[in-house]
C-alpha positions as CSV (number, residue, x, y, z in Angstrom):
1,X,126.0,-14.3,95.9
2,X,123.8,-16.0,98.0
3,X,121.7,-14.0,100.3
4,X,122.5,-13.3,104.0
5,X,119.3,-15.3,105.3
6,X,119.5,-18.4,103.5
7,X,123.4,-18.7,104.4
8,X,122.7,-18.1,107.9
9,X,120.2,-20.9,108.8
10,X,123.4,-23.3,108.0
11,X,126.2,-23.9,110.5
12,X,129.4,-22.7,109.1
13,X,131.5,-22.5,112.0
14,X,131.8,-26.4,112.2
15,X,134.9,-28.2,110.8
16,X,133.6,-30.8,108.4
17,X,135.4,-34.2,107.5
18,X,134.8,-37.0,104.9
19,X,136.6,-39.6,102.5
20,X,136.9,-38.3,99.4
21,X,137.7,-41.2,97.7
22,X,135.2,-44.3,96.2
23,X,134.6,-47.3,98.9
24,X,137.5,-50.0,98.0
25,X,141.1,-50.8,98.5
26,X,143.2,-48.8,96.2
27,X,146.7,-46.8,95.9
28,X,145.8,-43.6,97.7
29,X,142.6,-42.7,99.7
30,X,141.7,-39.1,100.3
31,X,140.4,-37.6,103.5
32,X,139.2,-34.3,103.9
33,X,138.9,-31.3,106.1
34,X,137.3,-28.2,105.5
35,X,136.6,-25.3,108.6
36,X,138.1,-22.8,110.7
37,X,139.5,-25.8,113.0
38,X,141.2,-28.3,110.1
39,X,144.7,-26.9,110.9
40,X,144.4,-27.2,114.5
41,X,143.2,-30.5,114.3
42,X,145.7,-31.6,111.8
43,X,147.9,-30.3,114.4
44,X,146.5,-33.0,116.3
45,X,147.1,-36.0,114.5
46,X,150.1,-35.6,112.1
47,X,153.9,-35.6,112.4
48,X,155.8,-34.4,109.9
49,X,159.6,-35.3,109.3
50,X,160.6,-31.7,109.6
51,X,158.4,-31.5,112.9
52,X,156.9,-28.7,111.7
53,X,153.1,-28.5,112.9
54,X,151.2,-28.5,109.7
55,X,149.6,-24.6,111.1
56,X,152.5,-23.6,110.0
57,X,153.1,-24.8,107.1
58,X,153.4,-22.7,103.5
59,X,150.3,-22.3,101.4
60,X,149.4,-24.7,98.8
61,X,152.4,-27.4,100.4
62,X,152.4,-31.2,100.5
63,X,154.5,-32.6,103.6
64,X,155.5,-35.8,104.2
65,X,154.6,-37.4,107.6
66,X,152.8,-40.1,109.5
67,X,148.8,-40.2,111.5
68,X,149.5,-41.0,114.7
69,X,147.0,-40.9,117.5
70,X,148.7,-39.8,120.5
71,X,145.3,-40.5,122.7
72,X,143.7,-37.6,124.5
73,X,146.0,-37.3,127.6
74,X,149.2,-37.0,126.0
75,X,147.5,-34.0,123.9
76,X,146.9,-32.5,127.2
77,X,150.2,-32.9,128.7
78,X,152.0,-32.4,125.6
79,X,152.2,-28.8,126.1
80,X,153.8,-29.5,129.7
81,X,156.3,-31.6,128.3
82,X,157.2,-30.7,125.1
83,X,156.5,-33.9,123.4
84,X,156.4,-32.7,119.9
85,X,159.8,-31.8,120.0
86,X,161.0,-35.3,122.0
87,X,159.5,-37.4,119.2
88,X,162.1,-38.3,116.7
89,X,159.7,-40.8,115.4
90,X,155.9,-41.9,115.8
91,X,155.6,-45.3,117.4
92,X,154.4,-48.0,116.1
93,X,151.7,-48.9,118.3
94,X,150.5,-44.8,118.0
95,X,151.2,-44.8,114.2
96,X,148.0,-45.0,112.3
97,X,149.9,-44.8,108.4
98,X,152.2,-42.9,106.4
99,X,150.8,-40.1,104.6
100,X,150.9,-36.9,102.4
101,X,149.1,-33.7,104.1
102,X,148.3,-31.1,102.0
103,X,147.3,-27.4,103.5
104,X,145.5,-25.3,101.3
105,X,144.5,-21.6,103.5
106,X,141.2,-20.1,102.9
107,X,140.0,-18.3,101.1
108,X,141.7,-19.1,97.8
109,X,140.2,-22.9,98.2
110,X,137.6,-25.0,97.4
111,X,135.2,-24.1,99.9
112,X,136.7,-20.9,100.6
113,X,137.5,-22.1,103.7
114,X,141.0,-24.1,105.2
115,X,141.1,-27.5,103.8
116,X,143.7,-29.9,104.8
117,X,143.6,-33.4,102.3
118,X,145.3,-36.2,104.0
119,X,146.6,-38.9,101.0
120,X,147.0,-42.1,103.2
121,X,147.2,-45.6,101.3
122,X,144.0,-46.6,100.3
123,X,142.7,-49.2,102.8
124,X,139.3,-49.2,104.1
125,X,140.8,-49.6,107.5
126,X,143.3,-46.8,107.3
127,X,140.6,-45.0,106.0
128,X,138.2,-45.5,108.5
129,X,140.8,-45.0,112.0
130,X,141.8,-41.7,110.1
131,X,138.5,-40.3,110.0
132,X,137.8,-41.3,113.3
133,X,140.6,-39.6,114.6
134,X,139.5,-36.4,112.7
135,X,135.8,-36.8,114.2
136,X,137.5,-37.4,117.8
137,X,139.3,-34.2,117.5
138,X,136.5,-31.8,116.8
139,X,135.4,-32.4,113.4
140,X,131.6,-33.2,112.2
141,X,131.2,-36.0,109.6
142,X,130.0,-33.8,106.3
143,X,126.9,-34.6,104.6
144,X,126.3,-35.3,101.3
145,X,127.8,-32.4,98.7
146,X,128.6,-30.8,101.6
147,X,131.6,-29.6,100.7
148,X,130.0,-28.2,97.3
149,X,127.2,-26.4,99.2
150,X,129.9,-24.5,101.2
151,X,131.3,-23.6,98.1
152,X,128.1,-22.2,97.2
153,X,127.2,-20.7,100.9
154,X,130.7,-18.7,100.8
155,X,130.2,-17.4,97.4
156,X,133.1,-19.0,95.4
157,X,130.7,-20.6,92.5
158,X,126.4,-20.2,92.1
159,X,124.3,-22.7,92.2
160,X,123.8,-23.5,88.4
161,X,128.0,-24.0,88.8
162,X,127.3,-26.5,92.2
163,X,125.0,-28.5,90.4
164,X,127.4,-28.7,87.1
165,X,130.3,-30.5,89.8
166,X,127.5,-33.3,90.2
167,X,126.9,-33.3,86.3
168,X,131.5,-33.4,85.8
169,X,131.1,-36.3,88.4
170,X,127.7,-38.2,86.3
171,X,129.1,-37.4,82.8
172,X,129.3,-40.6,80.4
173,X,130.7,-39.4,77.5
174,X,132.6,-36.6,76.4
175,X,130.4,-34.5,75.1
176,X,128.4,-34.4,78.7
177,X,131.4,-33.8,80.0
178,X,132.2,-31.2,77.8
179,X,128.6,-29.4,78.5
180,X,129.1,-30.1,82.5
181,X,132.3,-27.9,82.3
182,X,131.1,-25.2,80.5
183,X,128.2,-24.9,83.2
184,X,130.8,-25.3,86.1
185,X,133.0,-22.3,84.1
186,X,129.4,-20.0,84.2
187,X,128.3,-20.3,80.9
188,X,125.0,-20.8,81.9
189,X,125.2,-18.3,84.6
190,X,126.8,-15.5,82.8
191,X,123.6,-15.9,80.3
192,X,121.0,-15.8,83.3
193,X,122.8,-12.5,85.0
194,X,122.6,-10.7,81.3
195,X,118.5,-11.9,81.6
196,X,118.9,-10.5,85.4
197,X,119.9,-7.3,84.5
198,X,118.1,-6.6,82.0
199,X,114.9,-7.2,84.1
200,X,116.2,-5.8,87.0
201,X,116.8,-2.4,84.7
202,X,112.8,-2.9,83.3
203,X,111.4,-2.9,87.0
204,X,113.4,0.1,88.0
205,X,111.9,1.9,85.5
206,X,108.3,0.4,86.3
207,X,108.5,1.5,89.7
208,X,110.4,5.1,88.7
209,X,107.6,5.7,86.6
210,X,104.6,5.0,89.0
211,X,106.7,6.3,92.1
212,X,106.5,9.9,90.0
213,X,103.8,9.4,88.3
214,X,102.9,13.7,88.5
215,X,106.8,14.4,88.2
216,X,108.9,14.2,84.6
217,X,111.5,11.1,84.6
218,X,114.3,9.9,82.6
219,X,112.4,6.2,83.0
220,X,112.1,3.8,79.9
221,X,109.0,4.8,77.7
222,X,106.7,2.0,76.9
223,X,108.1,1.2,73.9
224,X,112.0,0.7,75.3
225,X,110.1,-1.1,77.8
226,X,108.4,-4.2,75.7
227,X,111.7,-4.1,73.2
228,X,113.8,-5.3,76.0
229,X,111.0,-7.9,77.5
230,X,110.9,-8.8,74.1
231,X,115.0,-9.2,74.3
232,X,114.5,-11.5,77.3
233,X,112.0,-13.6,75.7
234,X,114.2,-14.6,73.5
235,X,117.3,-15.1,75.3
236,X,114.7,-17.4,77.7
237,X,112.7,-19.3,74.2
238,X,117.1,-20.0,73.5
239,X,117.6,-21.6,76.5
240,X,114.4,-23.8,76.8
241,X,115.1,-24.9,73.2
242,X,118.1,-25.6,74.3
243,X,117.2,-28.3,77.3
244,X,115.8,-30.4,74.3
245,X,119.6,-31.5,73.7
246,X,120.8,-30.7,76.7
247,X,118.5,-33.0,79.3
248,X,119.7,-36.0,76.8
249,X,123.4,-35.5,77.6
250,X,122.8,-35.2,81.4
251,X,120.9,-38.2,81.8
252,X,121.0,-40.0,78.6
253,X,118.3,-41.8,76.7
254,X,116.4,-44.6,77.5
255,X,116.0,-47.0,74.4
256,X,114.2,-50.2,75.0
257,X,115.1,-53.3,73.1
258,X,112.0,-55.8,72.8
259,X,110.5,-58.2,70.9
260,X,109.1,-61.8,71.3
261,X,111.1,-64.6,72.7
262,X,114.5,-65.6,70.9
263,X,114.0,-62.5,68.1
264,X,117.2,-61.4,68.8
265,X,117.3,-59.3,71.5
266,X,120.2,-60.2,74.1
267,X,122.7,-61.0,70.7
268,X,121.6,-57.3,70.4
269,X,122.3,-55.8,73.2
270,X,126.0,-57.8,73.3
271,X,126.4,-56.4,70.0
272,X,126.0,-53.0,71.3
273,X,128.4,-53.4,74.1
274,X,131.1,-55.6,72.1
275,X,131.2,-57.6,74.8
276,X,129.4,-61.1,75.8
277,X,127.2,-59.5,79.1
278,X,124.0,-61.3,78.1
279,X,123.9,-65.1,77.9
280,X,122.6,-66.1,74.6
281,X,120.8,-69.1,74.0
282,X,118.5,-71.1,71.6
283,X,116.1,-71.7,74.5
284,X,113.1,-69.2,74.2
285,X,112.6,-67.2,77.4
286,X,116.6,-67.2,78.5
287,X,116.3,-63.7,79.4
288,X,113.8,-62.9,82.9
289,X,115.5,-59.9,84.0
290,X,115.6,-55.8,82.7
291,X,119.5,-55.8,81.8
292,X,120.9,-52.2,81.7
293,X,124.1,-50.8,80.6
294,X,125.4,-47.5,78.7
295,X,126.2,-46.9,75.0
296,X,128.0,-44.1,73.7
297,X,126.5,-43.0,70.0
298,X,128.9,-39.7,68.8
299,X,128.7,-38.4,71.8
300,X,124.8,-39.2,73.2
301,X,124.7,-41.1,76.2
302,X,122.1,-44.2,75.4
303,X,120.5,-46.3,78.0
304,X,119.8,-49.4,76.5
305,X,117.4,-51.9,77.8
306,X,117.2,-55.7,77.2
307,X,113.8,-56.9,78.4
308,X,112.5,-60.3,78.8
309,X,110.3,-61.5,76.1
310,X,106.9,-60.7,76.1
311,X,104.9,-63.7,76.3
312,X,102.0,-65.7,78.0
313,X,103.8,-66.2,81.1
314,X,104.1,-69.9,82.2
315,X,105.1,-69.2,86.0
316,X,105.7,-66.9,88.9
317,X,109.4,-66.3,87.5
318,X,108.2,-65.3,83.8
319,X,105.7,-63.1,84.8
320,X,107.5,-60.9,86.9
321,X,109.6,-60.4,84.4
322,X,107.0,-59.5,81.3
323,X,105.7,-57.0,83.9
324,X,109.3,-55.5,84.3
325,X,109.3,-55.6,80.3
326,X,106.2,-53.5,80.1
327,X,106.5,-51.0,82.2
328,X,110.2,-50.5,80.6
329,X,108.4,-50.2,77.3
330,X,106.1,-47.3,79.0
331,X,109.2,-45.5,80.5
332,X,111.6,-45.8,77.3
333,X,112.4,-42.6,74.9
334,X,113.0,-45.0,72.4
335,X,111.8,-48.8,71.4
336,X,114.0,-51.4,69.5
337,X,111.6,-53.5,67.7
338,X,113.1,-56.7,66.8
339,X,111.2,-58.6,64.4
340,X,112.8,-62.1,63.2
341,X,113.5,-62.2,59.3
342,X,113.5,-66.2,59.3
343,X,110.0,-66.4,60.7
344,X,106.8,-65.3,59.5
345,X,105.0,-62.4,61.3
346,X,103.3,-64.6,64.6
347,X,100.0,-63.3,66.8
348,X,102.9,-62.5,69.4
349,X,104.4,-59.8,67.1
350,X,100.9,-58.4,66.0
351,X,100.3,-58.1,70.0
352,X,103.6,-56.0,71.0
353,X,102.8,-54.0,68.3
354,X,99.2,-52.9,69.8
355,X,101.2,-52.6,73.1
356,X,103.5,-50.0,71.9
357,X,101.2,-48.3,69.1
358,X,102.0,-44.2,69.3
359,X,105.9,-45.1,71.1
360,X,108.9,-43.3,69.3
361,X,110.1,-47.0,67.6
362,X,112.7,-47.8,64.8
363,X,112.0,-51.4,63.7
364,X,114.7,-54.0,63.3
365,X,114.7,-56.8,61.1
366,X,117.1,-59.6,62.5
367,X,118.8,-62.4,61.2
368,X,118.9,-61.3,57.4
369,X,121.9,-64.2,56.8
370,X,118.7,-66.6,57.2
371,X,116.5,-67.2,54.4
372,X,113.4,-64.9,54.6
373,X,110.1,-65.2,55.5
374,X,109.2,-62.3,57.2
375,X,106.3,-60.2,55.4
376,X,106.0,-56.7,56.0
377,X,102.9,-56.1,54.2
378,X,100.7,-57.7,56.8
379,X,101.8,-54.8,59.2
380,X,102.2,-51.7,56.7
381,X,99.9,-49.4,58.8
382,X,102.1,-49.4,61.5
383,X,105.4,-49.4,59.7
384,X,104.4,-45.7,58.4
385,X,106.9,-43.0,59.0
386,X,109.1,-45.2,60.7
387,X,112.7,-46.1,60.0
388,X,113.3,-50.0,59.5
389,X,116.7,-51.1,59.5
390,X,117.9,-54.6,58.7
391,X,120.9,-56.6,60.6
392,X,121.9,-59.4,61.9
393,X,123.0,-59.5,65.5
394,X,125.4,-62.0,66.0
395,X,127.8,-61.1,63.2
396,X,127.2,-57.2,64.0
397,X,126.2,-56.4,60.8
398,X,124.6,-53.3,59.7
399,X,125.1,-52.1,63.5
400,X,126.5,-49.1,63.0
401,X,123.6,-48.0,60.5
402,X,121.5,-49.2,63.3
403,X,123.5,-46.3,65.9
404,X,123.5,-43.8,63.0
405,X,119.5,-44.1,62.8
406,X,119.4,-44.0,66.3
407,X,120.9,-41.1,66.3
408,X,119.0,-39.2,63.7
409,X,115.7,-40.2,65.2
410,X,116.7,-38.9,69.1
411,X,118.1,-35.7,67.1
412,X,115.4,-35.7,64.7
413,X,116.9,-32.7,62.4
414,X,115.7,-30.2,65.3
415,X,117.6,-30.9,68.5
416,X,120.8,-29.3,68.5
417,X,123.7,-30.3,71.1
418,X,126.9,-28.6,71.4
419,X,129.6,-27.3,74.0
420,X,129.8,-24.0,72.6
421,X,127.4,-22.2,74.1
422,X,124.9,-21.8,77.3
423,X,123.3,-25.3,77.4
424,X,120.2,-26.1,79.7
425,X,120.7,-29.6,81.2
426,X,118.9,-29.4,84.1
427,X,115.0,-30.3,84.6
428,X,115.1,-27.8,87.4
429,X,116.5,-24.9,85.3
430,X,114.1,-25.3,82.3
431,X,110.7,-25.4,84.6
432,X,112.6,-22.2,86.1
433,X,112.7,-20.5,82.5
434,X,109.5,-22.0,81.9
435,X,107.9,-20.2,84.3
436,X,109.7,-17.3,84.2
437,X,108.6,-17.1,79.9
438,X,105.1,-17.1,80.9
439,X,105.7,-13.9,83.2
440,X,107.1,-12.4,80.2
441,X,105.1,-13.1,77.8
442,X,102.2,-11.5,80.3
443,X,104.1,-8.3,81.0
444,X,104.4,-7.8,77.1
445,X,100.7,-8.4,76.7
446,X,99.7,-6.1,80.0
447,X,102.3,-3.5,78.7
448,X,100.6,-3.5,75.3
449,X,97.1,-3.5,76.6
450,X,98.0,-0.2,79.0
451,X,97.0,-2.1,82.0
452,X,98.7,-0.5,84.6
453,X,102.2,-0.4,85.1
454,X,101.8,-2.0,88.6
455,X,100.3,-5.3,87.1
456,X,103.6,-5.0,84.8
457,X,106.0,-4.4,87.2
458,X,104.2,-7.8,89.1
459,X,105.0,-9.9,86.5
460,X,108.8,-8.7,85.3
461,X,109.2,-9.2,89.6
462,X,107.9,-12.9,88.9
463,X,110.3,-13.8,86.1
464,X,113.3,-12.2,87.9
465,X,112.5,-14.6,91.1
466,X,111.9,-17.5,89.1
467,X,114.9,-16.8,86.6
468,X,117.5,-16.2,90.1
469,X,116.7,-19.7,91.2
470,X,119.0,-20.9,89.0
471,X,121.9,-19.1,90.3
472,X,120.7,-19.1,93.9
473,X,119.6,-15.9,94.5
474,X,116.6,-16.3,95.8
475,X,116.4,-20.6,97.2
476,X,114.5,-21.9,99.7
477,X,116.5,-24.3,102.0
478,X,114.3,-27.1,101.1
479,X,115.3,-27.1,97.4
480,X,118.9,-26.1,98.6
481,X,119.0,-29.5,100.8
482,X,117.1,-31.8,97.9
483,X,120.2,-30.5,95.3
484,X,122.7,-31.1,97.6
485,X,121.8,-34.5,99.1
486,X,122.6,-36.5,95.6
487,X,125.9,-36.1,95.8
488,X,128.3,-37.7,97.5
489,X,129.5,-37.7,101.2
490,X,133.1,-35.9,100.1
491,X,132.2,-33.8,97.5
């Protein structure tokens, strides 16, 4: 799946080792082998109550046992005097924990190598002597996604599928999750290989045709020819459209709340999270800080923001945080506006509203169980084409119309997301079928034009490289090694 030269420049033959598990006491923490040596080395370290050496164990078995460390002159001598078969049980003073070891043979496994999971009890000490005992017994300390990437390396999953583990792992709601899994089952990838071969087919015929240029072929004619580019440029324009729905599941929207001082905005962003995470006052200027959590909206994964208000700073303290506020407002997807219905419209409103001018904003009208003196009118210019909605905070009222709108404006009657199909999620893959489109759509023109079917056969090689990216075909180590690197050691 990968080829020969990229899998070669990384060392397979090493026997990799890593907790699997989050940092943190718990019930069970994992550790994990994966190489040609993780049965010999389990050898090593664990005695089971049968005292059976876990190399022999059966496929796909869980045996009870304990992580001693004999030290490294009883493993020489133990073949001498037959100390395996003396031990009726571990002492205490050798006995690192109890534990489950799992033996899983290769190549029906993860990696597609031999993996041996220990389950120990979830200390950060036990933990940490068990994976040193692994390291001092011929195992290498895996890198991050290391695991993954041999996965990928030894041809069990493509790359599209390696990066979809990190997207399962990242998902924060369950429709991301639901896209993540299609990926990792090859959605995705079964809809680039259909492109592949189709192009692959188109260039075979190219070259046929100007290899025997004086002889008579069975080659595509120039018609076939553009009605099957044409083909791919549409499979490609589906897939691009579809990264409009599919980059906001993956990593979610950022949606700014902001206003001026005591609008509203912390009794907000509490409202959102039903939960009390922002202290609330009647002080102005009780918020300094950005404040980030996530919301889940019917499945969209929402970022939301409280900022600081934006104000004349008075000190150091207030102005580090009005600078944190405005460059939040430049980064967000989406702006909150809070506006205060018990107030009248103040030069402080009129200025955030020149400093977000041309922003995707809904406006929100707070407070509406005070009396009103709010006036709209003064700022109906800017209040053109966008959607105002009216609540009050602090009882939660007219908050769900407030997600519904959000909703409709990230969605916006054109972005469509759904599980059921190939969905582009990845920033990476859509600048792929970007560039592979424009290759396309100049092999169609060239085609038409009769400029040589060497300049089209140029192009159609172009998209195919830039569409196998995605799968790994064709990956230079340096993009390998950036994918791989944000994941987790263990994974």
């Amino acid at each position: 799946m990968v080829v020969k030269a990229i899998k070669d420049i990384y060392n397979l033959k090493d026997t990799i080792v890593a907790i699997s598990t989050a940092p943190g006491e718990s019930a069970i923490g994992i550790v994990r082998l994966s190489g040609p040596k993780a049965l010999s080395i389990a050898n090593k370290i664990f005695i089971s109550k049968e005292k059976k050496k876990p190399s022999r164990f059966r496929n796909r078995s869980i045996h009870y046992g304990w992580i001693v460390d004999r030290g490294q002159k009883t493993e020489i001598r133990k073949q001498k005097t037959k100390a395996m078969s003396q031990i009726k049980n571990p002492t205490p003073d050798r006995t690192i924990d109890e534990a489950l070891l799992t033996v899983m043979r290769a190549p029906a496994t993860y990696t597609r190598e031999d993996i041996v999971e220990i389950n120990c009890h979830g200390g950060v000490l036990v933990l940490k002597k068990t994976l040193e005992l692994t390291l001092s017994r011929g195992a290498r300390l895996a890198q991050p996604g290391e695991f993954t990437k041999r996965a990928f390396l030894n041809g069990r999953i493509d790359l599209a599928q390696a990066e979809a583990v990190l997207d399962v792992i990242r998902a924060k709601t369950e429709m991301g999750l639901g896209t993540a899994l299609g990926q990792l089952k090859g959605k995705l990838s079964k809809r680039i290989t259909k492109i592949r071969n189709i192009l692959i087919e188109v260039l075979a015929n190219l070259e046929v045709s100007f290899d025997f240029s004086q002889e008579e072929t069975e080659g595509l004619n120039s018609r076939q020819i553009i009605k099957s580019l044409k083909m791919v440029r549409r499979n490609l324009e589906e897939l691009i459209k579809s990264a409009e729905g599919g980059c906001i599941l993956r990593e979610g929207v950022v949606t700014v709340i902001c206003g001026k001082p005591n609008v509203g905005k912390s009794s907000l962003m509490n409202a959102f999270l039903k939960e009390d995470k922002v202290i609330v006052t009647p002080i102005a200027g009780t918020t300094r800080d950005i404040i980030e959590d996530i919301i889940n909206i019917e499945g969209i994964p929402i970022r939301i923001v409280d900022t600081a208000g934006i104000i004349e700073p008075r000190d150091l303290v207030e102005r580090e945080g009005v600078a944190r506020s405005k460059k939040c407002l430049n980064e967000a997807d989406l702006i909150l506006f809070l506006l205060d219905n018990s107030r009248p419209l103040s030069t402080e409103d009129l200025q955030i509203i020149n400093s977000i001018k041309g922003k995707s904003i809904i406006v929100v009208v707070n407070k509406i169980d005070l009396k009103t003196k709010l006036n709209l009118k003064r700022i109906e210019d800017f209040l053109k084409g966008k959607r105002i909605v009216k609540i009050c905070a602090t009882r939660e009222k007219g908050i769900p119309s407030l997600e519904d709108n959000i909703k409709k404006h990230i969605l916006g009657g054109k972005v469509k997301i759904g599980v059921e199909s190939a969905v582009v999620t990845n920033l990476r893959h859509k600048k792929a079928l970007e560039e592979s489109l424009k290759f396309i759509e100049a092999s169609i023109k060239n085609l038409k034009e009769e400029r040589g079917e060497e300049l089209v056969a140029e192009d159609v090689k172009e998209a195919l490289g830039s569409i196998s990216c995605i799968v790994g075909e064709i990956t230079p180590e340096e993009i390998l090694d950036k994918i791989f690197e944000e994941f987790c050691i263990g994974k």
